[in-house]
HTML snippet that shows the backbone in 3Dmol.js (N, CA, C, O; Angstrom):
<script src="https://3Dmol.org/build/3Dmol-min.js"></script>
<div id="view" style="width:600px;height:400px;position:relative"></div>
<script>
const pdb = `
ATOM      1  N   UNK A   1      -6.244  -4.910 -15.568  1.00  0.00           N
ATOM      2  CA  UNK A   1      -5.866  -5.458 -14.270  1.00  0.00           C
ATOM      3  C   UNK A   1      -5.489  -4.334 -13.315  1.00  0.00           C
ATOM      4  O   UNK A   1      -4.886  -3.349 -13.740  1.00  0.00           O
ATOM      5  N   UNK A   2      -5.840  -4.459 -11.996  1.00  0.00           N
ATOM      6  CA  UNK A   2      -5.206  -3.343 -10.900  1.00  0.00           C
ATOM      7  C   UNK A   2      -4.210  -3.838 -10.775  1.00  0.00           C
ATOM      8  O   UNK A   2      -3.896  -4.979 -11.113  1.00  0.00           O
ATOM      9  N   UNK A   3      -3.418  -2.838 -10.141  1.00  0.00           N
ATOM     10  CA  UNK A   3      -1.770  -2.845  -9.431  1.00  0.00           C
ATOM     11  C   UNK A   3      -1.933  -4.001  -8.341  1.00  0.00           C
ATOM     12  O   UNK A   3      -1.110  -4.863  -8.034  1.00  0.00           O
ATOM     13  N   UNK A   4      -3.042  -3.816  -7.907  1.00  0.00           N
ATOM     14  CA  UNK A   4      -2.840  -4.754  -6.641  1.00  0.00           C
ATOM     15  C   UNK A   4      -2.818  -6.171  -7.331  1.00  0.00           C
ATOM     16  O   UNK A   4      -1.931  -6.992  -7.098  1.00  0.00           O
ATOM     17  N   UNK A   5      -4.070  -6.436  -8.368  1.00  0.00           N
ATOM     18  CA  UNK A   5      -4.113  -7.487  -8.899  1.00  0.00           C
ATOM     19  C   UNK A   5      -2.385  -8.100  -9.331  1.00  0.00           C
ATOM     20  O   UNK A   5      -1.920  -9.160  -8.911  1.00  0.00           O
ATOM     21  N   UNK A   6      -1.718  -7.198 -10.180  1.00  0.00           N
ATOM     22  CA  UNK A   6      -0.627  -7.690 -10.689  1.00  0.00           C
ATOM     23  C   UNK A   6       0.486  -7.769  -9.757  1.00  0.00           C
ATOM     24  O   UNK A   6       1.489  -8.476  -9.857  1.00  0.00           O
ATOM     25  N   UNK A   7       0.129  -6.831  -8.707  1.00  0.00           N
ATOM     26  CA  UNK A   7       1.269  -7.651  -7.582  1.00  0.00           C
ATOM     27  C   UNK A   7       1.552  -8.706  -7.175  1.00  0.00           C
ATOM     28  O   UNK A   7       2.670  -9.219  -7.125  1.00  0.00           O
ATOM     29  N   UNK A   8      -0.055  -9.377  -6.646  1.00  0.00           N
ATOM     30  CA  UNK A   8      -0.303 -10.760  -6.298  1.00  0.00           C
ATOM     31  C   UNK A   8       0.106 -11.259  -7.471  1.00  0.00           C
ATOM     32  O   UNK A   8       0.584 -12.307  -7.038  1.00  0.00           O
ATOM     33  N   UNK A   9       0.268 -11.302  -8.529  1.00  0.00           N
ATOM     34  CA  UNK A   9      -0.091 -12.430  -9.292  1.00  0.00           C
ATOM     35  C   UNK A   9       1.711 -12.538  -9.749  1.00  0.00           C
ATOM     36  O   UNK A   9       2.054 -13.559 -10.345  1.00  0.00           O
ATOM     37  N   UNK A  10       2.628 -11.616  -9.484  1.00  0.00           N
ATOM     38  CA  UNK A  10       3.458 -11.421  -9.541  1.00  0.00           C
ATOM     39  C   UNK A  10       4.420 -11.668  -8.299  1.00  0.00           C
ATOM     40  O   UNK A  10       5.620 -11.392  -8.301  1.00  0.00           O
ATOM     41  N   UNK A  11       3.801 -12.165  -7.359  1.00  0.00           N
ATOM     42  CA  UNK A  11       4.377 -13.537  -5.993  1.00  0.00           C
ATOM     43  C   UNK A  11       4.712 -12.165  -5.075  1.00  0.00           C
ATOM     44  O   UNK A  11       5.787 -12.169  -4.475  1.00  0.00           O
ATOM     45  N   UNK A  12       3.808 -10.959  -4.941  1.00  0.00           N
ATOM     46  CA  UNK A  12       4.294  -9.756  -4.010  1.00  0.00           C
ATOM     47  C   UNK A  12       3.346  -9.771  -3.169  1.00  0.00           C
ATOM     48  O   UNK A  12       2.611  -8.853  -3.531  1.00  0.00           O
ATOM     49  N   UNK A  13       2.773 -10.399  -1.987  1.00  0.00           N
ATOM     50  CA  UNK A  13       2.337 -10.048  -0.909  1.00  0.00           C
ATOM     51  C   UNK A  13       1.442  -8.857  -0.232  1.00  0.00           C
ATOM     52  O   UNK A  13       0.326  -8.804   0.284  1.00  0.00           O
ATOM     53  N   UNK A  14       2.594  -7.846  -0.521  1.00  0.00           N
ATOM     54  CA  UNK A  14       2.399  -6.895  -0.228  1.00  0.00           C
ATOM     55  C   UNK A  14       2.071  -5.517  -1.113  1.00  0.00           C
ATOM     56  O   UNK A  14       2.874  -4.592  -0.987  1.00  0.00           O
ATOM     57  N   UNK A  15       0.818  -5.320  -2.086  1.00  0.00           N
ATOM     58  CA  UNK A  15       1.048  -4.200  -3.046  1.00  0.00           C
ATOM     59  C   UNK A  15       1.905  -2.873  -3.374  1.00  0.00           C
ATOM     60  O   UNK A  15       2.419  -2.501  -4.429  1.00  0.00           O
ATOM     61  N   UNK A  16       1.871  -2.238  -1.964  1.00  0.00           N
ATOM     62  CA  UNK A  16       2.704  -1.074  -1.300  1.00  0.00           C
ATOM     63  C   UNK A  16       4.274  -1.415  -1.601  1.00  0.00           C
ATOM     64  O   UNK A  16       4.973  -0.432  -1.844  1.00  0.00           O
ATOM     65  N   UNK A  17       4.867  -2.612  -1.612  1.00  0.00           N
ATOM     66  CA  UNK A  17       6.373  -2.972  -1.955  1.00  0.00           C
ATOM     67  C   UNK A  17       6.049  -3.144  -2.956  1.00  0.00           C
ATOM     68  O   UNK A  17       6.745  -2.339  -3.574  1.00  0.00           O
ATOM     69  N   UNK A  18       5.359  -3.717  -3.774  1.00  0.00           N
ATOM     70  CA  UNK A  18       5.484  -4.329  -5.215  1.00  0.00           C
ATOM     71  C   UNK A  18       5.500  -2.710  -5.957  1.00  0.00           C
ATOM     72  O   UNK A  18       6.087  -2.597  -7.033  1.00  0.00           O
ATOM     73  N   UNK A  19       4.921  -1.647  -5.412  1.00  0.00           N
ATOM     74  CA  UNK A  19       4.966  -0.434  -5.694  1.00  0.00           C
ATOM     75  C   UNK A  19       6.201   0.397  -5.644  1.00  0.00           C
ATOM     76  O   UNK A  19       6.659   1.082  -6.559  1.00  0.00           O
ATOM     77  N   UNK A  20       6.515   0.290  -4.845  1.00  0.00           N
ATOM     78  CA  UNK A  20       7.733   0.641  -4.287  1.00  0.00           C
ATOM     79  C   UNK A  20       9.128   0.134  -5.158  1.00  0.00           C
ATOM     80  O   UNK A  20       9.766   0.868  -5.912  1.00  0.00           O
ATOM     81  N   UNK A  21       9.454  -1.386  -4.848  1.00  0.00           N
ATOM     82  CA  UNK A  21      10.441  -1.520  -5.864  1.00  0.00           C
ATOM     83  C   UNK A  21       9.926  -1.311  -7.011  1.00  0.00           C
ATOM     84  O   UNK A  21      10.861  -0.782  -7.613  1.00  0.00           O
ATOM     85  N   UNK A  22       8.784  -1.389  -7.951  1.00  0.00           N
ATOM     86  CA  UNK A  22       8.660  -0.952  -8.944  1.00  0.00           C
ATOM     87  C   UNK A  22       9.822   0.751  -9.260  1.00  0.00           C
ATOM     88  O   UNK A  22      10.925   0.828  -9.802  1.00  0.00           O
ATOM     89  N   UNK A  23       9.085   1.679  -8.746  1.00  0.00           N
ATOM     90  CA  UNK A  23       9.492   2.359  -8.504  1.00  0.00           C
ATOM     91  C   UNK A  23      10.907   2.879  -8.457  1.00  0.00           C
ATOM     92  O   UNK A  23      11.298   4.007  -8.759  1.00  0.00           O
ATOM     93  N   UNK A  24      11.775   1.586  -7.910  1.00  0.00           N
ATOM     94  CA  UNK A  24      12.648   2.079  -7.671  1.00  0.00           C
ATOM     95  C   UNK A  24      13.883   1.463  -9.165  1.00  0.00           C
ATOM     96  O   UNK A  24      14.864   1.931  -9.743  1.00  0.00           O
ATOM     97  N   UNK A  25      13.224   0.451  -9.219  1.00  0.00           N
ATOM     98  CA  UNK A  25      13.477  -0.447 -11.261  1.00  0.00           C
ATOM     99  C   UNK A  25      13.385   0.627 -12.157  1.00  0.00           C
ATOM    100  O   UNK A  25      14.269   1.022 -12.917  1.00  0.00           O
ATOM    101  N   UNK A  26      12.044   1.155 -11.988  1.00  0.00           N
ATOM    102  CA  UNK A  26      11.607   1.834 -13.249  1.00  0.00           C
ATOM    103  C   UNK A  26      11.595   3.336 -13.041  1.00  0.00           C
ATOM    104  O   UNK A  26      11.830   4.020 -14.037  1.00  0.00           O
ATOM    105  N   UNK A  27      11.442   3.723 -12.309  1.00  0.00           N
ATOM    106  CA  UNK A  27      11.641   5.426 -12.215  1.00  0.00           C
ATOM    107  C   UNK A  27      10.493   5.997 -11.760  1.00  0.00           C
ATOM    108  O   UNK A  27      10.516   7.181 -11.424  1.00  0.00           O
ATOM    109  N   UNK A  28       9.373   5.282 -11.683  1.00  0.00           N
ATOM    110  CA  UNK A  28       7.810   5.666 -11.809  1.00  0.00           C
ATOM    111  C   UNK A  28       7.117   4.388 -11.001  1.00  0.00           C
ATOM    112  O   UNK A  28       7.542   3.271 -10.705  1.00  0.00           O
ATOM    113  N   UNK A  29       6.273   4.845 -10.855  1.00  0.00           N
ATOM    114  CA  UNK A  29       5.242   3.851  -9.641  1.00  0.00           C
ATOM    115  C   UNK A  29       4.380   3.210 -10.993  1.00  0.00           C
ATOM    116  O   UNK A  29       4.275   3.799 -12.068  1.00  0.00           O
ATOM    117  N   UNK A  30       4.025   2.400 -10.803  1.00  0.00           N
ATOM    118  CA  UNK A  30       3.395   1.348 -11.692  1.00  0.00           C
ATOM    119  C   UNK A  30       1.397   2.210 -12.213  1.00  0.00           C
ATOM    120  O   UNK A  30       0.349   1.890 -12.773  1.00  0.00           O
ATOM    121  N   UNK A  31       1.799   2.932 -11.777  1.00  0.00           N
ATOM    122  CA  UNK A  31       0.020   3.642 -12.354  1.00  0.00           C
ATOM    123  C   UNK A  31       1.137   4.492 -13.077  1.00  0.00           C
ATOM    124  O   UNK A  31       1.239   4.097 -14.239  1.00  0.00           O
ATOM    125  N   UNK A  32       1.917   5.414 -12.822  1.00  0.00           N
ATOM    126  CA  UNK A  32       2.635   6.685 -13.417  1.00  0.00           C
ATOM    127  C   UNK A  32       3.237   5.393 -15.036  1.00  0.00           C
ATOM    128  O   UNK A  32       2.813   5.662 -16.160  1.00  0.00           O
ATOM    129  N   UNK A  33       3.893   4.527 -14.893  1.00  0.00           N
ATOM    130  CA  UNK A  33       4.194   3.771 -16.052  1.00  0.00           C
ATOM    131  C   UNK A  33       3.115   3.660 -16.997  1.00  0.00           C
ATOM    132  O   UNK A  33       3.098   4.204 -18.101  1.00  0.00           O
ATOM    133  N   UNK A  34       2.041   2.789 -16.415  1.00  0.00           N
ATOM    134  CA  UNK A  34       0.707   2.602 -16.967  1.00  0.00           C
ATOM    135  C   UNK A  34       0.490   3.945 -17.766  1.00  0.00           C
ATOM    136  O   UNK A  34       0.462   3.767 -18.983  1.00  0.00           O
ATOM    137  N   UNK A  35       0.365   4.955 -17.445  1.00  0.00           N
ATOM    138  CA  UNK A  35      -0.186   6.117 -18.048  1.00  0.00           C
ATOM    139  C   UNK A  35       0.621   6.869 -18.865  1.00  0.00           C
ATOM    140  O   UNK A  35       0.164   7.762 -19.578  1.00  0.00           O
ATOM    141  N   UNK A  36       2.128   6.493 -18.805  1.00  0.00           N
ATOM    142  CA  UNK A  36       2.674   6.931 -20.025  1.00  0.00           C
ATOM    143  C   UNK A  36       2.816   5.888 -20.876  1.00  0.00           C
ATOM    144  O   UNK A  36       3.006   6.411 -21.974  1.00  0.00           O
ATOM    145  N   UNK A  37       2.836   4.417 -21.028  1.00  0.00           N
ATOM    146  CA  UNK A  37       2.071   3.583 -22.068  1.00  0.00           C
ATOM    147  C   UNK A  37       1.184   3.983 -22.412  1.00  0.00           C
ATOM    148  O   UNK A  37       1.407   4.619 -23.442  1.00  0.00           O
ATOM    149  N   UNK A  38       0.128   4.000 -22.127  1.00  0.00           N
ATOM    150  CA  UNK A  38      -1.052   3.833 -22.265  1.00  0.00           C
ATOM    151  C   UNK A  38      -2.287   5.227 -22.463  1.00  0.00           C
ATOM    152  O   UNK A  38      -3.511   5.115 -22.400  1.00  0.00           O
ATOM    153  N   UNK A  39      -1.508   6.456 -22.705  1.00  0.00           N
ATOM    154  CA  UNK A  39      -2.206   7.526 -22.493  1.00  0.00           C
ATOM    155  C   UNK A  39      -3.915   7.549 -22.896  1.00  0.00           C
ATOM    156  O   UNK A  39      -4.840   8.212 -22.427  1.00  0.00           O
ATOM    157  N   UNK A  40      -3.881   6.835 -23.641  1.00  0.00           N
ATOM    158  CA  UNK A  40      -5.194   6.967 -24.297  1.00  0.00           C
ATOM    159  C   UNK A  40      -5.848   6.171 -23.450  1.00  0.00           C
ATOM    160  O   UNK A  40      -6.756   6.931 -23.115  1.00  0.00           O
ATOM    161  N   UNK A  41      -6.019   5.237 -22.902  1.00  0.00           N
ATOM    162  CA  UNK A  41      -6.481   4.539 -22.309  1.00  0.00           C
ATOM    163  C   UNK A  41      -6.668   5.058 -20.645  1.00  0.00           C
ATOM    164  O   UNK A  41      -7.207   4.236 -19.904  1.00  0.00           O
ATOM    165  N   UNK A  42      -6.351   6.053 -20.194  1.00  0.00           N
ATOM    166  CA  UNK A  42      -6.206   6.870 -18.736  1.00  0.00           C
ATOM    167  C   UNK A  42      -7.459   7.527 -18.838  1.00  0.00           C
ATOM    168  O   UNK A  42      -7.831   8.290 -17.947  1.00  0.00           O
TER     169      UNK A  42
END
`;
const viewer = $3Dmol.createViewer("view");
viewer.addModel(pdb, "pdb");
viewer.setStyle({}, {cartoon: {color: "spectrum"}});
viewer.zoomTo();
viewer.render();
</script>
């Protein structure tokens, strides 16, 4: 799924905020998370 995809689907409007507070929850922007899950898969 894209970021954008899971924003919307996650009631965020706006991807750029859904990025953002991510960000500000988790420490990392939602691709930077993704890729330290997921290294192998990058």
């Amino acid at each position: 799924l894209s970021i954008t995809s899971i924003a919307y689907d996650t009631g965020f409007n706006d991807p750029g905020y859904f990025s953002r507070v991510f960000k500000q929850e988790f420490g990392a922007t939602p691709q930077e998370w993704r890729e330290l899950q997921e290294p192998e898969l990058v």
